[in-house]
Backbone bond lengths (Angstrom), bond angles and torsions (degrees), N, CA, C in turn:
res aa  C-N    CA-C-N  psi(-1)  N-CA   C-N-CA  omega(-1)  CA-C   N-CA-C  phi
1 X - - - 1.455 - - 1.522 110.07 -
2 X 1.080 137.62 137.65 1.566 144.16 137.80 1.092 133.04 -26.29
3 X 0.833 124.01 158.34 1.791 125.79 -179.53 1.404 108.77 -102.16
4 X 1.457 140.12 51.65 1.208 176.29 -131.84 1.854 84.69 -91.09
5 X 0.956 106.85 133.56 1.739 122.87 -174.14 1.317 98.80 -151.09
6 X 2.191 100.24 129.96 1.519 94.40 168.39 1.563 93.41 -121.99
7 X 1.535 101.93 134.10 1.804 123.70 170.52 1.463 105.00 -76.49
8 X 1.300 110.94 149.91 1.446 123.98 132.36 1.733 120.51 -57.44
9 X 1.325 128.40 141.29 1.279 132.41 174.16 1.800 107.51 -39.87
10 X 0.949 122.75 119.39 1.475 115.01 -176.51 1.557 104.94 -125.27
11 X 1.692 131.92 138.51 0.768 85.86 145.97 2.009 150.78 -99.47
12 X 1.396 85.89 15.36 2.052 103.44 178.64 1.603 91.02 -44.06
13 X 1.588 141.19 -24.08 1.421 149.75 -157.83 1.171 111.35 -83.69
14 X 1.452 119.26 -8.33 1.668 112.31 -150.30 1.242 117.06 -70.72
15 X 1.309 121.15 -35.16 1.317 139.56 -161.80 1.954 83.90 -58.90
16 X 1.699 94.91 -65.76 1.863 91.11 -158.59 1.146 98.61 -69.32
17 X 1.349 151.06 -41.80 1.531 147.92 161.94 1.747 115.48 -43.77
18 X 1.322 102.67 -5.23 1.720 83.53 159.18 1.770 92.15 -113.91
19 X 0.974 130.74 -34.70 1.473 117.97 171.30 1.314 113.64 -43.89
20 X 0.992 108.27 -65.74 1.700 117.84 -172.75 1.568 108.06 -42.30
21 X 1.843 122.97 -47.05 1.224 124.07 169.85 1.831 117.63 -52.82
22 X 1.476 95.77 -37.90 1.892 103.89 -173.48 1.697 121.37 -65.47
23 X 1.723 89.65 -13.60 1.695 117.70 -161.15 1.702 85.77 -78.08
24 X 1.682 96.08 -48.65 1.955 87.79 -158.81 1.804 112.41 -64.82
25 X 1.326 102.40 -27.78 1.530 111.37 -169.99 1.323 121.29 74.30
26 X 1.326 127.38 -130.69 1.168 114.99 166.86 1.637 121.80 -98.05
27 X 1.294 118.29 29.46 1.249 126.89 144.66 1.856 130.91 -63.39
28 X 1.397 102.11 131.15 1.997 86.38 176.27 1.077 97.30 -72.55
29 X 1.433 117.63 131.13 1.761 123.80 148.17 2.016 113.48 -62.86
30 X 1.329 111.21 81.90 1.327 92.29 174.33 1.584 137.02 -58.73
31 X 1.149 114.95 147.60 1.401 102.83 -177.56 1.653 110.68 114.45
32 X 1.599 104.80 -25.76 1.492 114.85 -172.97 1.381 117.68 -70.62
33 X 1.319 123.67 -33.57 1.566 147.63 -153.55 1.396 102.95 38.42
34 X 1.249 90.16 59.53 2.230 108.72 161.21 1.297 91.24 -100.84
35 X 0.964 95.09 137.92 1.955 120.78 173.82 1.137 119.78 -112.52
36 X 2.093 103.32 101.62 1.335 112.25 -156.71 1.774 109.88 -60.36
37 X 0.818 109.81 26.66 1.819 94.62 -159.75 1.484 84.28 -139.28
38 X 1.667 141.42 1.02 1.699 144.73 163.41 1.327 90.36 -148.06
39 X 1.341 146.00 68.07 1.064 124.98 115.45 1.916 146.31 14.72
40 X 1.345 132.55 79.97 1.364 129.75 -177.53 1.332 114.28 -18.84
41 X 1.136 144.01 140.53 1.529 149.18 131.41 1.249 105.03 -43.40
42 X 1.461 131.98 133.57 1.699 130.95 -139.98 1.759 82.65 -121.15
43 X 1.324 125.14 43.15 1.545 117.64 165.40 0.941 124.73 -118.93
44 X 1.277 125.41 -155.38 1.564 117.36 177.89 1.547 121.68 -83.33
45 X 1.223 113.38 -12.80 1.390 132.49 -163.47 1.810 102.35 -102.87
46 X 1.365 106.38 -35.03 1.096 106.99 -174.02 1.401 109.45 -105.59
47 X 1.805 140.03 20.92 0.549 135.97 135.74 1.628 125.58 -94.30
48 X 1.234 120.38 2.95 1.221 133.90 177.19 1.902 125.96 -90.00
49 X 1.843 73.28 -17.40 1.374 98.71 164.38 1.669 106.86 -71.88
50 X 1.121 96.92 -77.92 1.768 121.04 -177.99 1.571 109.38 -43.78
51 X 1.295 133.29 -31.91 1.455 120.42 159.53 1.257 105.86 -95.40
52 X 1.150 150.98 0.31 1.640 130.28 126.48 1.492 116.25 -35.57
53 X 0.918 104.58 -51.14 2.006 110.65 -159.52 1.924 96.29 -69.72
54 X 1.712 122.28 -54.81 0.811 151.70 -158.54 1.857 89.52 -64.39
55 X 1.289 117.89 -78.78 1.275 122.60 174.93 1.845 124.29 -22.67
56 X 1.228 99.05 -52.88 1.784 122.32 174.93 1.240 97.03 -47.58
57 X 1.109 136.59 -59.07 2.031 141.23 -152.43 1.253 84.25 -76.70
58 X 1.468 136.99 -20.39 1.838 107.55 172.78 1.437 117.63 -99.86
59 X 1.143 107.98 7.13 1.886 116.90 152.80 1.181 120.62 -67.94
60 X 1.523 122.47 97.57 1.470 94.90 -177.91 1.509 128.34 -85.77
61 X 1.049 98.72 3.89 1.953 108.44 167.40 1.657 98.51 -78.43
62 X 1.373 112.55 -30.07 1.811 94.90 177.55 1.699 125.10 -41.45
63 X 1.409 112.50 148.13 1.543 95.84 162.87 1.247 111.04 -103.81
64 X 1.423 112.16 150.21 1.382 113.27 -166.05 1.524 104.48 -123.94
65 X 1.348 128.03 163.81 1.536 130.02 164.12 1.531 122.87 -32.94
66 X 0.884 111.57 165.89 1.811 102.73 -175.24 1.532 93.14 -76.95
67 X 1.230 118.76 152.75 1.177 123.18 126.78 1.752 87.65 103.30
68 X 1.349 122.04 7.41 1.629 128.45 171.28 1.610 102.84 -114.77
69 X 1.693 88.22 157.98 1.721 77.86 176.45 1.642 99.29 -129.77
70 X 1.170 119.20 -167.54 1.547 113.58 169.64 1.753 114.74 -87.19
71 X 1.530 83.66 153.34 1.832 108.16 -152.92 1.439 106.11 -160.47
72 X 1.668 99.16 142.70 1.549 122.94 -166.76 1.807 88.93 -119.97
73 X 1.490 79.84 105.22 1.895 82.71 -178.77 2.277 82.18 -110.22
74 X 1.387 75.61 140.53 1.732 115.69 172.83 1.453 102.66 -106.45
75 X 1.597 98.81 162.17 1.604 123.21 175.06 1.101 84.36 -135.10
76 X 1.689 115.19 125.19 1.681 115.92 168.15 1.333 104.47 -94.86
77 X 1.255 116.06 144.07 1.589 137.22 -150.84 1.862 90.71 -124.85
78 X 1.765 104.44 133.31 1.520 78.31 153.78 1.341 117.08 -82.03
79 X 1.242 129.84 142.34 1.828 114.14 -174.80 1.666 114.54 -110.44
80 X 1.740 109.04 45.86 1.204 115.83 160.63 1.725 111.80 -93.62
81 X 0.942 116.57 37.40 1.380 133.84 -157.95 1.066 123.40 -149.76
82 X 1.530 148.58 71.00 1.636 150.07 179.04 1.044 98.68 -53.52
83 X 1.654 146.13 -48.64 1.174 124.68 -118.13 1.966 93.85 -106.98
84 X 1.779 97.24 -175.36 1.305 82.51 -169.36 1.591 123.24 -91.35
85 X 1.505 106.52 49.11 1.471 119.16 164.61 1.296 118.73 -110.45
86 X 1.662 117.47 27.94 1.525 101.45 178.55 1.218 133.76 -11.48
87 X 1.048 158.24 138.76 1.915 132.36 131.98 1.180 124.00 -63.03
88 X 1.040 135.89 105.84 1.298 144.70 175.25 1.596 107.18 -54.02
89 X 1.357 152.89 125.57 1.230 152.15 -143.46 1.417 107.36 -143.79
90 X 1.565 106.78 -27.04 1.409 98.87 -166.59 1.774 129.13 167.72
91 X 1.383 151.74 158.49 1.279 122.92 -156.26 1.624 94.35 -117.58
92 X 1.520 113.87 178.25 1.180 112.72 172.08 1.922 94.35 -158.43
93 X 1.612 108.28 134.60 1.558 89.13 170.95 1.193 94.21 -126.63
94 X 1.293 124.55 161.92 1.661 136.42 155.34 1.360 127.81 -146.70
95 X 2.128 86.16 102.77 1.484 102.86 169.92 1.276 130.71 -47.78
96 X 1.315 105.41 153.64 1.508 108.96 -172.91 1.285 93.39 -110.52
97 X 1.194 153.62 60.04 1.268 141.49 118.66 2.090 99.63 -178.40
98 X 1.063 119.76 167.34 1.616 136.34 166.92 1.226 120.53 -78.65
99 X 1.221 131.30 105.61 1.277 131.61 130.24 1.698 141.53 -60.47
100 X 0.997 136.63 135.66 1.454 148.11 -173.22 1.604 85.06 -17.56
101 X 1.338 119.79 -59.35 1.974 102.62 -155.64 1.292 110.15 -90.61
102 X 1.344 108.92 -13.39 1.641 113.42 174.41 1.512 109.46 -74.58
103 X 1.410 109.81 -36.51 1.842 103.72 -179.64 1.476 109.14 -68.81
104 X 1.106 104.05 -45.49 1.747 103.11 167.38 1.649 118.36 -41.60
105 X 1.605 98.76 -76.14 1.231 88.98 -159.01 1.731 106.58 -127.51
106 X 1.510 119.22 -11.11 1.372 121.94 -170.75 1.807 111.71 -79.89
107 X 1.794 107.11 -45.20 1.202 123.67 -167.27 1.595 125.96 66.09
108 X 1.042 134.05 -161.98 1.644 133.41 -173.64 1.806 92.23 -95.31
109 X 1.025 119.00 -63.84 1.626 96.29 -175.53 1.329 109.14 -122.17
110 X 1.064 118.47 145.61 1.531 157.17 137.82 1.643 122.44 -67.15
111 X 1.288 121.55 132.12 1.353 109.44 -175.48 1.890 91.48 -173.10
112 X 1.483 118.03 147.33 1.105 117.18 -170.45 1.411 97.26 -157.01
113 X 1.215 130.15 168.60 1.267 141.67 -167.05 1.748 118.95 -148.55
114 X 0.859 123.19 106.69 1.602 149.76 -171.70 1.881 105.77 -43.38
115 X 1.255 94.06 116.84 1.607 94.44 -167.66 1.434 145.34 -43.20
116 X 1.636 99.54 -24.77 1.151 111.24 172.26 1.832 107.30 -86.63
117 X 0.783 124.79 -19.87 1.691 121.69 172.81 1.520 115.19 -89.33
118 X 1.579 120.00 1.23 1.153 109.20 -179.74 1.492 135.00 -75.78
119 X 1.749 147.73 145.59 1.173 127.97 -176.72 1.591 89.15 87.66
120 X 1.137 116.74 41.78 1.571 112.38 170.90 1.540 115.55 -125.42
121 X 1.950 108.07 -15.71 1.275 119.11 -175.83 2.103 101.19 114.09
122 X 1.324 104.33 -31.22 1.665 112.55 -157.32 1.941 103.97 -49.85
123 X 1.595 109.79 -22.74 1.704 108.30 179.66 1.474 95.50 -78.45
124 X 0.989 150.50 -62.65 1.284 154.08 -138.57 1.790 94.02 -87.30
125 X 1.072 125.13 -28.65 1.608 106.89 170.03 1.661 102.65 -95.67
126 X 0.924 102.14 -24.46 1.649 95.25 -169.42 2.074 105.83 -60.23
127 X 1.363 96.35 -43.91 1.290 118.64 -168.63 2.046 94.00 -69.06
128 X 1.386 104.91 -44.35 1.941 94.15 174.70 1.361 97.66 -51.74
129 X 1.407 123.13 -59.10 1.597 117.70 -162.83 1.434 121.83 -72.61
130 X 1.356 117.73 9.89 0.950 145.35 -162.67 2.062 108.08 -105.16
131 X 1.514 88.69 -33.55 1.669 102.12 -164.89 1.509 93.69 -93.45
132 X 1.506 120.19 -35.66 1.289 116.93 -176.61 1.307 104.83 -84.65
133 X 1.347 137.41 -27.70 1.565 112.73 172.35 1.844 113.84 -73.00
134 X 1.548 112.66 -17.38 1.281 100.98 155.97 1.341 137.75 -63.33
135 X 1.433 110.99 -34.15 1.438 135.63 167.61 1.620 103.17 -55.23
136 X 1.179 114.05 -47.05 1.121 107.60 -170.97 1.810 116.22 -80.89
137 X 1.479 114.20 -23.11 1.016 114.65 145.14 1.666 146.56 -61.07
138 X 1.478 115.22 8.91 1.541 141.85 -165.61 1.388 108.66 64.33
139 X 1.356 139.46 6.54 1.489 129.01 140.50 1.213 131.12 -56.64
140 X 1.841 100.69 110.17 1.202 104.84 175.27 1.453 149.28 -98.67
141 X 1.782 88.19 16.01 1.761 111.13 -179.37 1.514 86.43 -167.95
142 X 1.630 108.36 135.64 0.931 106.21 177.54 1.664 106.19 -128.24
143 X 1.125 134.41 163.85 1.110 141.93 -168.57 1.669 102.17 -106.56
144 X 2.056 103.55 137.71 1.721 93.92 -178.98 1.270 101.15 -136.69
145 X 1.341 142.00 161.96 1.813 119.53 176.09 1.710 92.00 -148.35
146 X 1.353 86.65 155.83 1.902 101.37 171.80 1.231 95.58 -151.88
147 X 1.496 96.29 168.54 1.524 136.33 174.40 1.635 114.87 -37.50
148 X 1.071 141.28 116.77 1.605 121.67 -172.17 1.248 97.13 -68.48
149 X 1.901 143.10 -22.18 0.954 116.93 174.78 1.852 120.18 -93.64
150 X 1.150 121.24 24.22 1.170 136.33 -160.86 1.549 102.90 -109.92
151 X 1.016 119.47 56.65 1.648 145.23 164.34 1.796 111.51 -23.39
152 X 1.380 102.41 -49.76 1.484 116.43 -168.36 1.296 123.22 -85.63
153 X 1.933 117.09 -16.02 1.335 142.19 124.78 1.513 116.86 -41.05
154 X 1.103 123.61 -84.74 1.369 121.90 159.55 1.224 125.97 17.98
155 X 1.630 100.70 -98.59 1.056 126.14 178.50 1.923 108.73 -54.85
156 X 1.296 120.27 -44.22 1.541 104.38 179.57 1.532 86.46 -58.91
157 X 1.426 127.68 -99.18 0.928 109.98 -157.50 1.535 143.93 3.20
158 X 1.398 104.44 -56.89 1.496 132.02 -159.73 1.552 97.57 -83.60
159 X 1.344 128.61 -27.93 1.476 137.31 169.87 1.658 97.17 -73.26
160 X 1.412 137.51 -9.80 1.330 109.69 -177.67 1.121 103.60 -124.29
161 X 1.474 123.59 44.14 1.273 135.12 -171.66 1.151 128.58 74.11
162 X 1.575 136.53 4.93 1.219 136.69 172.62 1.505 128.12 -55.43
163 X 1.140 97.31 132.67 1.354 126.66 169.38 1.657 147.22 -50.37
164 X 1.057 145.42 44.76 1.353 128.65 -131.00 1.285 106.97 -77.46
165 X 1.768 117.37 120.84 1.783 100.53 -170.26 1.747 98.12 -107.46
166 X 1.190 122.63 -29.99 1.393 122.60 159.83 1.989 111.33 -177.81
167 X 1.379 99.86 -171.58 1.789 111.12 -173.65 1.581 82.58 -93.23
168 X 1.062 89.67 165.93 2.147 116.94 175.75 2.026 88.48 -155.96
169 X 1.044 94.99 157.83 1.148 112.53 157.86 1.655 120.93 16.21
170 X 1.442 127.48 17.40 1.206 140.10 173.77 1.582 102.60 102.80
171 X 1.596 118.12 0.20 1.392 118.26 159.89 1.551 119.23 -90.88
172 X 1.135 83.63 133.10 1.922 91.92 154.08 1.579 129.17 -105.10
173 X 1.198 82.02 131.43 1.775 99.94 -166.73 1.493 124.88 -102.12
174 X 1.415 94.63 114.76 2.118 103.41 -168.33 1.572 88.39 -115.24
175 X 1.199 89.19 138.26 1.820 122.34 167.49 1.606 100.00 -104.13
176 X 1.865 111.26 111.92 1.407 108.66 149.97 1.180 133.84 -97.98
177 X 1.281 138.18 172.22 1.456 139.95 173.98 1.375 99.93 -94.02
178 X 1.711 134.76 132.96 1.443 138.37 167.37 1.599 100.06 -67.13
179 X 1.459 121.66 -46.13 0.834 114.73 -168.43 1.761 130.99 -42.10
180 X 1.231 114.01 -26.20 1.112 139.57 155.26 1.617 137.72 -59.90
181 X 1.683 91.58 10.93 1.570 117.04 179.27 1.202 103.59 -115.58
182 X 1.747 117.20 -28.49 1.593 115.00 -162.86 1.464 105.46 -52.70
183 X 1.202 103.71 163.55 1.785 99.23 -172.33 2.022 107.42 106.52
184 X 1.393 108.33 -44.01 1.265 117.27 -159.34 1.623 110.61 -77.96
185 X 0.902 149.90 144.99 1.794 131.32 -150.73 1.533 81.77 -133.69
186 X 1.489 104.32 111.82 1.390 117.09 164.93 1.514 104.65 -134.34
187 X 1.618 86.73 131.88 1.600 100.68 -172.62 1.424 130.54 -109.76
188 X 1.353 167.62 154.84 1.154 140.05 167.68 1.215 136.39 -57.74
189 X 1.599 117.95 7.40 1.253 134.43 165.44 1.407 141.06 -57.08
190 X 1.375 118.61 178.32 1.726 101.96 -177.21 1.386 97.71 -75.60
191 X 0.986 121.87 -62.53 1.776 118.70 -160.67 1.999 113.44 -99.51
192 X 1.293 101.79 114.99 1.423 107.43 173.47 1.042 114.66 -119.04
193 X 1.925 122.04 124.37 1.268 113.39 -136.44 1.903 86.56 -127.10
194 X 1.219 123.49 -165.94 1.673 116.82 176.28 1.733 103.63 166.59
């Protein structure tokens, strides 16, 4: 396994957080809360924007747009790396509660991994540290969905105990247990590593 690290939105990151965006192409990176239809400005200014905006959704007294709820969006870091060149690898968010389109088809987290780092292990830890900051939020099963043709989703999933409860809309839908994270030390800090 990797030494899989999840950041807070920073911007000291920008450089690899606009790489990491150039990596997906015109793929959505889920998990990012990029908004396919405004797109970030990939600089320093315009990512400083974008972890402003990003930061707010984990207030839960914030008000947010209709139809969003509050969310702990991550930058997965590889975390074989102290120094201040992380690689940024990839995003991970985890909602704090379901809305009507999220139980369908969005679920509590989203999390994706940047093409050139993929097949490295970085989804399958990102997604443990992922279950324990839900845990640590008092969710005690969280809901996750992918692509029915998205095999390599799947399978992380299905490695962290997922559930398959049925398809919706060309998704398949796994229910995990957090409990199955305890153990995992997630802190309110910038970097949570595992």
């Amino acid at each position: 396994m990797p030494s899989t690290a999840l950041a807070l939105p920073d911007v000291r990151l920008a450089a690899s957080w606009a790489a990491t965006l150039r990596d997906f192409g015109t793929t959505y990176p889920h998990g990012s809360g990029v908004d396919p239809d405004s797109p970030p400005v990939l600089d320093e200014a315009g990512c400083a924007a974008f972890v402003a905006d990003l930061l707010t959704y984990a207030d839960p007294a914030a008000r947010l747009p209709d139809g969003r709820v509050s969310c702990t969006y991550f930058w997965v870091l590889d975390g074989d790396s102290d120094d201040e060149d992380d690689e940024m690898v990839g995003f991970l968010a985890v909602r704090h509660r379901l809305n009507d389109f999220l139980l369908e088809q969005g679920g509590h987290i989203g999390y994706s991994v940047r093409p050139s780092a993929r097949r490295r292990g970085h989804a399958t830890s990102a997604l443990r540290l992922g279950l324990a900051h839900a845990a640590a939020l008092g969710l005690d099963r969280v809901l996750l969905t992918c692509d029915l043709d998205n095999a390599a989703s799947r399978r992380t999933i299905q490695r962290a105990g997922g559930r398959l409860e049925d398809v919706r809309a060309g998704k398949q839908r796994f229910w995990l247990e957090t409990a199955r994270a305890v153990g995992v030390r997630v802190s309110p800090g910038v970097r949570q590593g595992g």
